[in-house]
N, C-alpha and C positions, 0 to 999 in steps of 0.2 A: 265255708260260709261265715260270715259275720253274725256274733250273736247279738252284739250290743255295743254303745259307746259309752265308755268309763267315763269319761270328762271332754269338755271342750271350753277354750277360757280364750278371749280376746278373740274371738273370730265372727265380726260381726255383730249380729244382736244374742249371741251367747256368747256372754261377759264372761260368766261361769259357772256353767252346766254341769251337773251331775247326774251320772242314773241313778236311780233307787230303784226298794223295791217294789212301787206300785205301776213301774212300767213293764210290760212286757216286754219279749226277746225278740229279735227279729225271727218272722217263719218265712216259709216262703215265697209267699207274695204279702206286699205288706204295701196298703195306704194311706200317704199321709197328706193333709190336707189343711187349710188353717189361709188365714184373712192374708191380703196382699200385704208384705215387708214382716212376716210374722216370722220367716226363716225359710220358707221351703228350698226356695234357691240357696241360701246360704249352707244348707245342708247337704244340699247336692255337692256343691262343691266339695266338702268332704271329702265327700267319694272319687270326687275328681282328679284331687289330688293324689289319691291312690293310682288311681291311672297312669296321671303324670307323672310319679314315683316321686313330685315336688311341691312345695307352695308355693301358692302365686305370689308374686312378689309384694299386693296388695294385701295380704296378711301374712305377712314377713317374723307377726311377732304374737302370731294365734299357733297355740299345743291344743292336741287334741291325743286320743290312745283309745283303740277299738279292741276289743277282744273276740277273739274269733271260737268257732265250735270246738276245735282241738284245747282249746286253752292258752293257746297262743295269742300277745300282744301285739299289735300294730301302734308304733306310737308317731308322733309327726315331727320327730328330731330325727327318725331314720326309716326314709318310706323305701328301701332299696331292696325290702323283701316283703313289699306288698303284694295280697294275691291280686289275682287278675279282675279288673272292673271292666267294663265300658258304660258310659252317663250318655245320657241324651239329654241336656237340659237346654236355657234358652242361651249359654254361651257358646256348645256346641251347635246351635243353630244359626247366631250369627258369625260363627268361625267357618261354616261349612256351606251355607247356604247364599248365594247373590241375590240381593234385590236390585242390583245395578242394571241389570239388562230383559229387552223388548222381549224378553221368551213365552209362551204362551203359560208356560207353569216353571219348574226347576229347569235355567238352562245350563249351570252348571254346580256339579257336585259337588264336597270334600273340602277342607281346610285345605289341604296342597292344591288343588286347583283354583282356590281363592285366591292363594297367598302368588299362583304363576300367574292368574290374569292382572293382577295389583304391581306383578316386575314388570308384566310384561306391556304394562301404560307407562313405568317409569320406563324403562328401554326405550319406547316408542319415543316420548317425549324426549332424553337423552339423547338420543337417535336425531331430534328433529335441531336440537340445538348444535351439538357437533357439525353437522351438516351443514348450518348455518357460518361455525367458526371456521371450517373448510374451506365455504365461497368467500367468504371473506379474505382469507389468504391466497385464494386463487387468484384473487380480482387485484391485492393489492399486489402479487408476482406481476402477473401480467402486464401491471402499471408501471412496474420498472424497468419491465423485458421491453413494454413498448416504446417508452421513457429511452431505453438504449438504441434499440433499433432505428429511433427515430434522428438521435442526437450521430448513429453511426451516418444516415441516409448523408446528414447534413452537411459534416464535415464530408465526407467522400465526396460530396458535389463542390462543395469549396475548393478542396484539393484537384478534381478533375480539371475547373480552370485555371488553378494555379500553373499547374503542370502544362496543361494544352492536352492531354489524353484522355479522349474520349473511354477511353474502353475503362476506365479507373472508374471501381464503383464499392460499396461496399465492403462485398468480400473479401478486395485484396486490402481494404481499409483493416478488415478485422486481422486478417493474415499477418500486414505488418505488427499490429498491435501486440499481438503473440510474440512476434520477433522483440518485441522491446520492451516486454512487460515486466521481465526482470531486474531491470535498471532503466527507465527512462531519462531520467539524467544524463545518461552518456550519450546520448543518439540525438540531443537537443542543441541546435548549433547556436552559433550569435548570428545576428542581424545579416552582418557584412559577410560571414560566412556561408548564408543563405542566398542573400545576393547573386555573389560569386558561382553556387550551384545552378542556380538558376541561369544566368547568364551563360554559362557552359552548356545547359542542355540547352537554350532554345538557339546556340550558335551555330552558324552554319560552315562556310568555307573562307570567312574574313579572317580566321585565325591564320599565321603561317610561323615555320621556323625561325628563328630568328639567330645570328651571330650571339658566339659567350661577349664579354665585355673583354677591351683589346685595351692595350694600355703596359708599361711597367714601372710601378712605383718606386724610387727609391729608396736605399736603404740606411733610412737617419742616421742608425746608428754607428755605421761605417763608417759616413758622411763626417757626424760629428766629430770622429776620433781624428779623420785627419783634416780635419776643419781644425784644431786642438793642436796637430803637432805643427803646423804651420805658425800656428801664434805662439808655441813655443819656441821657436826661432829665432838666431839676431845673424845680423851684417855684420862685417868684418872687424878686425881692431883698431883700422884706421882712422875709423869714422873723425871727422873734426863735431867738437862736442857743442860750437856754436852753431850747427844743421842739426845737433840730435838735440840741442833742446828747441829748437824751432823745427818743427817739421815739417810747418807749411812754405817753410824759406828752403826747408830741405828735398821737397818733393819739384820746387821752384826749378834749382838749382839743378836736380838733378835730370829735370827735360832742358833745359836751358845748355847744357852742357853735351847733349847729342846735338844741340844743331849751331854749337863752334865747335868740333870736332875739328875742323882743321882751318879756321878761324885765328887771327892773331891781334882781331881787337873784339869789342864787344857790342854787340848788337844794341843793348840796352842803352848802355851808354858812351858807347862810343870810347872808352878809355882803350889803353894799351891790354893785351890776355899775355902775361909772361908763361913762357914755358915750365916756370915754377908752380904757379898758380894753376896753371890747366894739371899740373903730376900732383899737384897735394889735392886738388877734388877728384880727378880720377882715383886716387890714393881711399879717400871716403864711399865714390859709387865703385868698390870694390866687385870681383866676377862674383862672390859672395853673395855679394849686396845683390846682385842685379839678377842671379837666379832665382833669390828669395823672393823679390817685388816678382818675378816673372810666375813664379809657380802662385803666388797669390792671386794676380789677374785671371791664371788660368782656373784656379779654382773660383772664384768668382764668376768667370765667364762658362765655369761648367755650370755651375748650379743656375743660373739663370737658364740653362738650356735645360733644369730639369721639367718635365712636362705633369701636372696635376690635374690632367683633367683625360681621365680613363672614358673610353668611347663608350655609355650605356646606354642599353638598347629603350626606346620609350616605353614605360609601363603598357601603356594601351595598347601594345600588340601582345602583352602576356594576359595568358588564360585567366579569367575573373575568379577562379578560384585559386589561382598562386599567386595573384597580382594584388592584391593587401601586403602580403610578406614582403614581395619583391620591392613593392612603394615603401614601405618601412626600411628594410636594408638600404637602400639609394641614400633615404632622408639619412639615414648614417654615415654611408661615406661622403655624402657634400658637407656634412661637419665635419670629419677628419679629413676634409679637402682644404678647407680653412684652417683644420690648426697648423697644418701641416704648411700650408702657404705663411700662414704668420714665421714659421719654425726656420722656413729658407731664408726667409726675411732676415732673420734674426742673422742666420749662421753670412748672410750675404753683409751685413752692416759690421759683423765685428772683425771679418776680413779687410772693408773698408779702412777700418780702425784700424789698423796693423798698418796697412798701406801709410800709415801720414806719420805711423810710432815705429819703422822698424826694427828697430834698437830694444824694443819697449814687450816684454814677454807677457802673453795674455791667457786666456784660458776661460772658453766658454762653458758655462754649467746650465745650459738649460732641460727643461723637463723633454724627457724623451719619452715618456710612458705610455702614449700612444701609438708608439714607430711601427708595431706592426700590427695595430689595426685594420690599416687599409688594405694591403695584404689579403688580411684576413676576410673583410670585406664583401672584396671582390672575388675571392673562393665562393663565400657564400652565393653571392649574386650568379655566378655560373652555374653552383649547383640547382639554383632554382631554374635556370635556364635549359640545363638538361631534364629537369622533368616536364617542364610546358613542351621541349621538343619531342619527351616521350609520347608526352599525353598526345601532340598532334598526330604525330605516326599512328596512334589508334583511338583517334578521336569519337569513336562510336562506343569503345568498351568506354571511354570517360566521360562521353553522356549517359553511356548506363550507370554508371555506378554516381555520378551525381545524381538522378532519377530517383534510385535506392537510397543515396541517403537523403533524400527532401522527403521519401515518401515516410523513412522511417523518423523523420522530424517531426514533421507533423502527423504523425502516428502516437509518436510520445507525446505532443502538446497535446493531441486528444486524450489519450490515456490520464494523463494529469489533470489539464481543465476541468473535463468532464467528470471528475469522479469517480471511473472505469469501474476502478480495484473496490471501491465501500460499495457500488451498486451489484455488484458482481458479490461481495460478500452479505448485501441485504438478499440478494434474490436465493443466495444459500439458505442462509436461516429460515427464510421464507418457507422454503422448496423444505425443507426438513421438518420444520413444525406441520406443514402440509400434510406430507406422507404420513408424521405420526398421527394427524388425527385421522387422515386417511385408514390407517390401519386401527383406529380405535372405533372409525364408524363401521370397519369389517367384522371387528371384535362384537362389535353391538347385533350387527344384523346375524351375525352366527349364533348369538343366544338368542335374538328373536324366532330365527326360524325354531331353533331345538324348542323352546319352547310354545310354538306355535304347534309345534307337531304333535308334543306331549299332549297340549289341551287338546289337538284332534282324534288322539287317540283317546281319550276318555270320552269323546262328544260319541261316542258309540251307548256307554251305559248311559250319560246323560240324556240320549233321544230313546231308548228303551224308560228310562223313569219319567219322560214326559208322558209320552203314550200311557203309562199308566196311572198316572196322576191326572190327566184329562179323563180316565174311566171311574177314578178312586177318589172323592170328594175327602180330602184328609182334614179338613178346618174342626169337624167336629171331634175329629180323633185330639187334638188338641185343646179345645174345650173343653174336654172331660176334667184337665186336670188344671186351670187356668182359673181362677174367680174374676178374671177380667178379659176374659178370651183370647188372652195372648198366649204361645206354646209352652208354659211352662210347667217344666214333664219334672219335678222330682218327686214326685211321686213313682216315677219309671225307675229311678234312680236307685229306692228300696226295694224291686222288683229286680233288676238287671245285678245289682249287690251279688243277690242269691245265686 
């Protein structure tokens, strides 16, 4: 039992308090009593804080030391071996007691069911705003799912008459997107490229086989070599040097001289042809001479029979999707048709020239660096020709698979235009802030219910202390100790001590 209080200093309106000895000791029931703000309550707390084994943090810097019947000190630097109190003053009444709610008297008891009905309005309220940041993220998912849906509807109707296929709808919109979501770029064709696919599916039976390109070019560089050893050539030692250095007199002469052959004057003019004169020019158009000029003409007259113009099949009967290429290579070999026509030209004139100098050693150098282009060319032009004659032989797997790839075309332009890939990563983070607050307004409602159920299990003694607080008029039990008729019990406080 407490017998008394040594001192008390800074707590309150005792600045600093001592007992003496014209106070008495506490007995067992003890009343104290005294004007409103005189201390009653400040003394209560006292004791209160023996309870709480703490000070309130509102006198943080008030000592006090009790002395108890044994002889033992209680001081307020170290209440951790305070005996047992319980106070009933007006702080435990508005810690314990609701005047928040319509109850007919007490509808709920106790500081802890104070303190759960006070969580259990924040919860409520947390509760009502989370729910609120929830439809919010629903509403704006939704707006991008629908935002997709709507942008897929679209394009897939585009695409159905692109295509001419009714049955193309959505789904297999999303299907290919999947297929190409990894790389769009690659499944994205050019213009002309697209063209061409298109062109191929919606063809019917107007395509047909066609011949490879028929033709054989020749071989410059052959050509040139003995194009080269002819102009290194000369006619005999005979030659008179008055025809080798006029060749036009010489080339004269020497047709002029087939036709007196067996002539004994001269056609031209009429003089005498001695038999000297016909053996010293025969003597000059030596068999020498006359095979030389002969295998000249004839090379001359081969290369004019050579032929530059390879049979090629007209673009517009090749497939719209090989027939870019195939128009491209052609447009190539009609320019190595021309260089190669200037190039015979060339090797055809400096034969010429030989003919009027044959005495006179030449030696053609022109560029050959193109000689086997054409060739080359027209490999190529065949090889595209056996795959348009493929493609015809199974003309339906190569409208399938142009089909597939228009559809994965414009699958990827979707995928890209539209955004696909950020709207599909906004409706993630969406969908994921979502669920969490999802799972924070589950977290909420699980401590609403456990605490709704705690306060129902106390609403048991609380409707037993209604009922007898409707039988038990208590205002005057609290008057007794109040000089303003408010409950303030410390006076209980010296009584409950003991």
């Amino acid at each position: 039992m407490i017998k008394r209080i040594e001192f008390i200093t800074q707590f309150g309106v005792f600045r600093d308090f001592r007992w003496n000895n014209n106070l008495r000791d506490f007995a067992k029931l003890n009343l104290i009593y005294g004007w409103n703000y005189s201390g009653k309550t400040t003394l209560s707390r006292i004791f209160q804080a023996l309870e709480h084994k703490k000070l309130s943090a509102e006198y943080s810097a008030a000592r006090f030391q009790l002395l108890t019947e044994d002889g033992s000190q209680v001081s307020s630097v170290d209440l951790s071996a305070s005996p047992a109190v319980r106070v009933f003053n007006r702080d435990y009444v508005e810690a314990n007691f609701s005047r928040d709610y319509s109850a007919p008297s007490i509808f709920i008891v106790g500081e802890e069911n104070i303190a759960l009905r006070k969580r259990l309005e924040q919860l409520t309220k947390r509760h009502a705003r989370v729910a609120r940041i929830a439809q919010d993220f629903s509403e704006i998912q939704k707006a991008i799912s629908n935002e997709l849906d709507k942008l897929g509807t679209d394009k897939a109707r585009n695409i159905r008459h692109l295509l001419g296929d009714p049955k193309f709808e959505r789904p297999t919109l999303n299907q290919r997107t999947e297929e190409v979501r990894h790389n769009p770029a690659i499944y994205i064709m050019a213009d002309d490229d697209v063209s061409a696919r298109l062109s191929t599916l919606r063809s019917g039976d107007q395509f047909h086989s066609v011949s490879p390109v028929s033709g054989t070019l020749p071989d410059f560089v052959l050509l040139a070599r003995e194009v080269n050893e002819l102009l290194n050539q000369t006619a005999s030692q005979w030659a008179i040097e008055r025809l080798k250095e006029n060749r036009e007199v010489e080339s004269w002469v020497r047709q002029g001289l087939l036709l007196h052959k067996d002539a004994s004057t001269c056609e031209f003019c009429g003089g005498a042809l001695t038999t000297a004169r016909l053996e010293e020019l025969r003597g000059h158009f030596s068999e020498e001479y006359e095979n030389l000029v002969k295998e000249i003409e004839d090379k001359i007259r081969h290369i004019n029979t050579i032929s530059l113009n390879p049979v090629v099949p007209d673009e517009m009967r090749i497939l719209p999707e090989f027939r870019q290429r195939f128009s491209q290579i052609t447009s190539q070999l009609n320019d190595w048709i021309q260089w190669a026509t200037t190039l015979r030209d060339q090797l055809i004139d400096v034969l010429k020239q030989k003919q009027v100098a044959i005495e006179r050693q030449r030696k053609w150098e022109g560029d050959l660096g193109r000689a086997a282009q054409g060739q080359q060319l027209i490999e190529t032009l065949n090889k595209i020709i056996e795959q348009h004659n493929h493609a015809i032989s199974t003309i339906d797997k190569a409208k399938e698979e142009a089909k597939t790839a228009l559809e994965r075309h414009y699958a990827a332009r979707h995928f890209q235009e539209s955004g696909i890939a950020q709207k599909e990563v906004d409706i993630r983070r969406i969908s994921g802030r979502l669920e969490r607050t999802k799972e924070v307004l589950r977290s909420i409602k699980l401590q609403i219910q456990k605490i709704e159920q705690r306060i129902k299990e106390s609403s048991v003694g609380a409707a037993k202390l209604n009922v007898l607080s409707c039988e038990i008029d208590v205002t005057p039990f609290f008057n007794l100790f109040g000089s303003a008729g408010s409950p303030d019990c410390a006076s209980l406080a010296g009584c409950m001590a003991r």
